[in-house]
C-alpha positions in Angstrom: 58.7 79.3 212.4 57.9 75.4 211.7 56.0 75.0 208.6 54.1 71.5 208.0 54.1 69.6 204.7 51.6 66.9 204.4 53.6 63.4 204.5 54.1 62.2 201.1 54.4 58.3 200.9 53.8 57.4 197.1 50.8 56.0 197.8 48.5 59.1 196.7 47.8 57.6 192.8 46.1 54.4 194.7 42.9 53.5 196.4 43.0 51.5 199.7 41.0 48.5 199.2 41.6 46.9 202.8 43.5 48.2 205.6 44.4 46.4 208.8 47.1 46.8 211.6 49.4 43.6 211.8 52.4 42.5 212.8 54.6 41.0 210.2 57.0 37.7 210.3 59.9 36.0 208.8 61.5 32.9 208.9 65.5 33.2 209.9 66.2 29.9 209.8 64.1 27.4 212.0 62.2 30.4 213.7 60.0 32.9 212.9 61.3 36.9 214.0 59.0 39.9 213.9 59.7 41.7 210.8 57.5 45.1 212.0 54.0 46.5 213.2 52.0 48.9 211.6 49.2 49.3 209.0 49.0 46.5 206.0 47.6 48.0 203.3 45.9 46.1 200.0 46.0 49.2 197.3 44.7 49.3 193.9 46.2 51.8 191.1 44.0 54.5 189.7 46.0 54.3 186.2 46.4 50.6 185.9 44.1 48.6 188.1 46.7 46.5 189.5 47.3 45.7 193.2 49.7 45.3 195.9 49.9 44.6 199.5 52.0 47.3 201.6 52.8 47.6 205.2 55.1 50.0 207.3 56.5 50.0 210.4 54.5 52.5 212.6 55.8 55.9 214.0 58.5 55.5 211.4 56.9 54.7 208.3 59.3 52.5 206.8 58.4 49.9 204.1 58.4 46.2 205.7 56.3 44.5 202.8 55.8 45.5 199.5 54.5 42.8 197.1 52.5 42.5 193.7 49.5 40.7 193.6 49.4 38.6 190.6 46.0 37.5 189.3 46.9 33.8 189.6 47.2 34.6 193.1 44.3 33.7 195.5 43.9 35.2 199.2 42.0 33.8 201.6 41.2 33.9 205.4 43.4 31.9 206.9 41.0 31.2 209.5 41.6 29.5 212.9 44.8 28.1 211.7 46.6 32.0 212.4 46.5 31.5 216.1 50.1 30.2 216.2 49.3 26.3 216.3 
């Protein structure tokens, strides 16, 4: 008999502000190499009220990004300029 448990990520104490699929980079040197694809995530705490940005690799779920947002921080649209020129 196969029993299925609901997928518990650590994300259930937070409230998705923003969700998008993207497709992460990093720079290795004088290029930039695809980090992962999935669902980037901007969650807020219930508890706290403080925010992060989360994204995992999709099918396997693994955790590619996982930063703080600090208030002093500002995000913004980056516009035409994420086309790759």
């Amino acid at each position: 008999m196969i029993v299925h448990r609901p997928l518990l990520l650590g994300e259930e104490e937070e409230t998705v502000l923003f969700e998008s699929r993207a497709k992460l980079f990093r720079m290795v040197e004088t290029e930039w190499k695809e980090r992962g694809l999935g669902p980037m995530k901007i969650l807020e705490r219930k508890d706290t009220g403080k925010c992060r940005i989360l994204m995992r690799r999709e099918q396997v779920h693994k955790v590619c990004a996982n930063h703080v947002i600090a208030p002093q921080m500002k995000l913004q649209s980056m516009g035409d300029k994420g086309n790759g020129e």
